[in-house]
GUZASE-795686 format. One record per residue (C-alpha): residue number from 1; residue in three letters; x, z, y. Coordinates in steps of 0.5 Angstrom, whole numbers. Last residue first. Layout:
REM GUZASE-795686
+-----+-----+-------+-------+-------+
|   k |   r |    px |    pz |    py |
+-----+-----+-------+-------+-------+
| NUM | ala |     X |     Z |     Y |
...
+-----+-----+-------+-------+-------+
***
This chain:
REM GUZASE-795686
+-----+-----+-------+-------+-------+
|   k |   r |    px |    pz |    py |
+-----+-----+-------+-------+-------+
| 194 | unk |  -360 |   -21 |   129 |
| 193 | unk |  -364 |   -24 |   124 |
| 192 | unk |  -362 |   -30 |   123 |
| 191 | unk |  -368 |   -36 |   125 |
| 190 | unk |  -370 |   -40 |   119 |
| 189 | unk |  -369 |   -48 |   120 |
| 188 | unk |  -372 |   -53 |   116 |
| 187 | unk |  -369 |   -55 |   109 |
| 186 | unk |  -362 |   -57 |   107 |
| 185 | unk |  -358 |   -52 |   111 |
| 184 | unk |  -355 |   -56 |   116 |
| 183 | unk |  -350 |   -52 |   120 |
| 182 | unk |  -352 |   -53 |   127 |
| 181 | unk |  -348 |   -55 |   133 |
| 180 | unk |  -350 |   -63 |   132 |
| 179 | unk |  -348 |   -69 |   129 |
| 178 | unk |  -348 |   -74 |   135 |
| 177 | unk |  -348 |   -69 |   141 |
| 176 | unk |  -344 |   -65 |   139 |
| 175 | unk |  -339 |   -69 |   134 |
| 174 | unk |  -338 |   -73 |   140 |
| 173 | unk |  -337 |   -67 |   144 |
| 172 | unk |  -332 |   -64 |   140 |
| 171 | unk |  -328 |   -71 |   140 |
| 170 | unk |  -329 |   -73 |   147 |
| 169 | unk |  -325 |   -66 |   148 |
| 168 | unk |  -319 |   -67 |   143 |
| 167 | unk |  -319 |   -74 |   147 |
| 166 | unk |  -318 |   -72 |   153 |
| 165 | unk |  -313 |   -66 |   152 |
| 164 | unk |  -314 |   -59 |   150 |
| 163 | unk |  -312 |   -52 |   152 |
| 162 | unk |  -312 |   -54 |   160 |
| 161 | unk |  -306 |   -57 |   164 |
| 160 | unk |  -311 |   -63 |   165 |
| 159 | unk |  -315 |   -59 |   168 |
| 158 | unk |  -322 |   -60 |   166 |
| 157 | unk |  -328 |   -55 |   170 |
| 156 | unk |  -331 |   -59 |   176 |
| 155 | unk |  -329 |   -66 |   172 |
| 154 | unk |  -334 |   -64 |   166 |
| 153 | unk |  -340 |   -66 |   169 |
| 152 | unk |  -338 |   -74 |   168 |
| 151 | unk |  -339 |   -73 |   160 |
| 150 | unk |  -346 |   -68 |   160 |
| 149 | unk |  -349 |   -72 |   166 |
| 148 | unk |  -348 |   -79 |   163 |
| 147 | unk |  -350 |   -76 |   156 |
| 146 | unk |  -356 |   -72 |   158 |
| 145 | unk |  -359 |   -78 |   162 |
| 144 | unk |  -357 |   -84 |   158 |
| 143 | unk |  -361 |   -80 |   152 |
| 142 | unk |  -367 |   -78 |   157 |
| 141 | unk |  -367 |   -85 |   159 |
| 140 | unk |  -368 |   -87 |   152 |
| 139 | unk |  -373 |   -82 |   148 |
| 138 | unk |  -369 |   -83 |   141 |
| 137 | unk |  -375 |   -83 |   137 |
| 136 | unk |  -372 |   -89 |   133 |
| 135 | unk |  -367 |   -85 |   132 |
| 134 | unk |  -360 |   -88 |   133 |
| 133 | unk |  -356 |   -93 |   127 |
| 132 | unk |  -363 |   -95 |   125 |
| 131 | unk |  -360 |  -103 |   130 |
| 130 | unk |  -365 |  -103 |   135 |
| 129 | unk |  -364 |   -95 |   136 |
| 128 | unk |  -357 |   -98 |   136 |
| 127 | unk |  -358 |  -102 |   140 |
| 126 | unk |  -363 |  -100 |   146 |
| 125 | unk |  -357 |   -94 |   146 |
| 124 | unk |  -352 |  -100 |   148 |
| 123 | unk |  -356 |  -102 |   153 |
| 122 | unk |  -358 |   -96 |   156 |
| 121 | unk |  -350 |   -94 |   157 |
| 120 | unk |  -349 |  -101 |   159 |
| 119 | unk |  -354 |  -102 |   163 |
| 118 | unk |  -354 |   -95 |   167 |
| 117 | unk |  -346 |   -97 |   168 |
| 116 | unk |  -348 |  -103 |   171 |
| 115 | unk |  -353 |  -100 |   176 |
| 114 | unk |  -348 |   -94 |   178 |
| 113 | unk |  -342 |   -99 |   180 |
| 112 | unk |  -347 |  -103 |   184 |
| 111 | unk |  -349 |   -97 |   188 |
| 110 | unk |  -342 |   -95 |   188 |
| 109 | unk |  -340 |  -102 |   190 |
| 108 | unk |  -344 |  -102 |   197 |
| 107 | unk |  -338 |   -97 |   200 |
| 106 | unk |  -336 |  -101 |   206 |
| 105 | unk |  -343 |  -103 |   207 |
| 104 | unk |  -345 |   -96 |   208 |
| 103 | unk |  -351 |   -93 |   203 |
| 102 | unk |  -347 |   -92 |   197 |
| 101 | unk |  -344 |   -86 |   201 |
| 100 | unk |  -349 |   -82 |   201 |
|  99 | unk |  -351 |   -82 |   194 |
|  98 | unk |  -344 |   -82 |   191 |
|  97 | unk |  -342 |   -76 |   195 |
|  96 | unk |  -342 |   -70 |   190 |
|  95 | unk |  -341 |   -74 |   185 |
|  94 | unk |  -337 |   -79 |   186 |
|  93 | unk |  -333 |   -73 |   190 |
|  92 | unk |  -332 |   -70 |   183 |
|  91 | unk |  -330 |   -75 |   180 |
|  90 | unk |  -325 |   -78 |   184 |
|  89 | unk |  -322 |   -70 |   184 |
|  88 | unk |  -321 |   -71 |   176 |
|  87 | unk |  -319 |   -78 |   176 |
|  86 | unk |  -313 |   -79 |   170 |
|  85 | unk |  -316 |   -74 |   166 |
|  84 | unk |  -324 |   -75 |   168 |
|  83 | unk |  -321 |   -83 |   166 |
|  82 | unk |  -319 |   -81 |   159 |
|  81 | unk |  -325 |   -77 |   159 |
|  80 | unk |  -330 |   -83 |   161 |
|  79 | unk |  -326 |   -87 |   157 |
|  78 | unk |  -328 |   -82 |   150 |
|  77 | unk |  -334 |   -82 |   152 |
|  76 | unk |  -334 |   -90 |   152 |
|  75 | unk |  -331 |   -91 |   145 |
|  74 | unk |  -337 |   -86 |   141 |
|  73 | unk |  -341 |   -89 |   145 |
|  72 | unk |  -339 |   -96 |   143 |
|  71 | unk |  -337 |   -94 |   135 |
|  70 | unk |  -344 |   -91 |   135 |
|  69 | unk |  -347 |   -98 |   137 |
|  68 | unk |  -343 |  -102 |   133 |
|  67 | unk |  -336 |  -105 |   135 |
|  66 | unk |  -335 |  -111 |   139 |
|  65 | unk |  -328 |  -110 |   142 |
|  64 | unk |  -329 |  -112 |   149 |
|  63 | unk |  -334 |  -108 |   150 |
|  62 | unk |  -330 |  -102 |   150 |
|  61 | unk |  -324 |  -106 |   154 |
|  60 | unk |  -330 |  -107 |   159 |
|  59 | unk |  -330 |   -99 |   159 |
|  58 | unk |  -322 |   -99 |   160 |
|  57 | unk |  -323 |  -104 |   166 |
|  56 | unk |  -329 |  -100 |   168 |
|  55 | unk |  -326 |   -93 |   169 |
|  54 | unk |  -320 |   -96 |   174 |
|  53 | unk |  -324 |  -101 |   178 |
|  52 | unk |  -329 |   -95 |   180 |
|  51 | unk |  -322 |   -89 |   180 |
|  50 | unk |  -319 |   -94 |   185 |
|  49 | unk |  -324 |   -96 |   189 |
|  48 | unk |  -326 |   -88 |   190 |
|  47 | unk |  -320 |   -86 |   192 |
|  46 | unk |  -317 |   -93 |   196 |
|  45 | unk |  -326 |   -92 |   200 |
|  44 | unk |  -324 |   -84 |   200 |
|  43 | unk |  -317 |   -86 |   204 |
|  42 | unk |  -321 |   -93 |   209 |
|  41 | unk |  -326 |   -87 |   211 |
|  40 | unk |  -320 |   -82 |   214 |
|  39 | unk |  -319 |   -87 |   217 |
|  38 | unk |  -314 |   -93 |   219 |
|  37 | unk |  -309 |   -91 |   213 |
|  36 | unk |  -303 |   -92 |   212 |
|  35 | unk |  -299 |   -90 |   219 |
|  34 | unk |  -306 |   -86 |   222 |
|  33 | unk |  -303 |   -81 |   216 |
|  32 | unk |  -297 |   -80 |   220 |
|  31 | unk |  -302 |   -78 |   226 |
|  30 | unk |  -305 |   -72 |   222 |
|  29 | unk |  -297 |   -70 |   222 |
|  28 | unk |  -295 |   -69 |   215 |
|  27 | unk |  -295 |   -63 |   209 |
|  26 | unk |  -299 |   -65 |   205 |
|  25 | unk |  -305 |   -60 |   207 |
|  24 | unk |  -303 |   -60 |   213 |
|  23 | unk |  -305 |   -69 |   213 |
|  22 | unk |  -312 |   -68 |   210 |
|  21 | unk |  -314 |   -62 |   214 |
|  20 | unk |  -312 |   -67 |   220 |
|  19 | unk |  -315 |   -73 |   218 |
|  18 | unk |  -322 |   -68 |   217 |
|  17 | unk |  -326 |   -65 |   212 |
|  16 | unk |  -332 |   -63 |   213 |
|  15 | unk |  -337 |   -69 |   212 |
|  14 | unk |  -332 |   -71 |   205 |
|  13 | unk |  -334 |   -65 |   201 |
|  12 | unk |  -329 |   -59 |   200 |
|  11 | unk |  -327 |   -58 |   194 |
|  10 | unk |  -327 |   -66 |   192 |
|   9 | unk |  -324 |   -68 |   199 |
|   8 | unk |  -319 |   -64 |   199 |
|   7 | unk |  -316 |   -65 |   192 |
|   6 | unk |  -318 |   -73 |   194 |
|   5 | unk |  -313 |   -73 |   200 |
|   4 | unk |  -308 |   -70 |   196 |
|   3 | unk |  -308 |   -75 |   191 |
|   2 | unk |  -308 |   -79 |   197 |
|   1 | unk |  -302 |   -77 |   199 |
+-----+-----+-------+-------+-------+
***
């Protein structure tokens, strides 16, 4: 029933859907969702929860393991991933729906969700710069942006029936962002003719 309710919502926003859209959608009388759930509120706040809590056991897991800068980015995209193939319609409505959600009391925990992440990601990107590991030109922020939005966009064209895997994807887009998409050629780079 909730992963039903997290479809709905993700396609067509919290504000629009409704108890009843929820319920014909699995195939129940809106007043046997009333039976679980008080409110539609009470069905986002399980969703939402369980993908937060969900997402940062595995990333304290990460931290846990103490590796080095790299291994750590390369360790929370890979989860980020993973938790996109378990979630995908959670991060969806996160996305769209965090910034107007975080300001109700009953949802409070995605602001602080939010800032934790930023310090983790920051953190560890202030490392390895710290540690020659990353460039010492890397602006920060701009990194943490790119990475951050680049990873959790991937949710609006994942299926978990698709081509590859979470990891398959975590790996090319590591290899991406960390090695680069073009061939080294030794000296700079010339434009091909067309």
């Amino acid at each position: 029933m909730l992963g039903v309710a997290a479809e709905v919502f993700a396609a067509h926003g919290y504000n629009a859907t409704t108890v009843r859209r929820i319920a014909d959608e699995a195939g129940l009388l809106a007043g046997s969702l009333y039976y679980h759930f008080d409110s539609k509120e009470s069905m986002l706040d399980e969703i939402l929860s369980a993908f937060i809590n969900e997402l940062w056991a595995g990333y304290d897991a990460v931290l846990a393991a103490g590796l080095g800068p790299r291994e750590t980015v390369e360790a929370l995209v890979t989860e980020s991933f993973r938790e996109i193939d378990r979630h995908r319609a959670a991060v969806a409505i996160y996305q769209k729906e965090s910034g107007q959600l975080a300001g109700r009391p009953r949802f409070g925990y995605l602001d602080d969700s939010r800032r934790r992440f930023e310090q983790l990601w920051v953190g560890t990107l202030e490392r390895g710069v710290a540690d020659g590991v990353f460039r010492a030109d890397l602006d920060i922020r701009l990194a943490y942006r790119f990475l951050r939005d680049t990873v959790w966009v991937a949710a609006s064209w994942y299926r978990p029936d698709g081509p590859h895997g979470p990891e398959e994807i975590a790996r090319q887009f590591l290899s991406m962002v960390l090695d680069g998409i073009a061939v080294s050629t030794g000296g700079t780079s010339q434009p091909r003719p067309r």
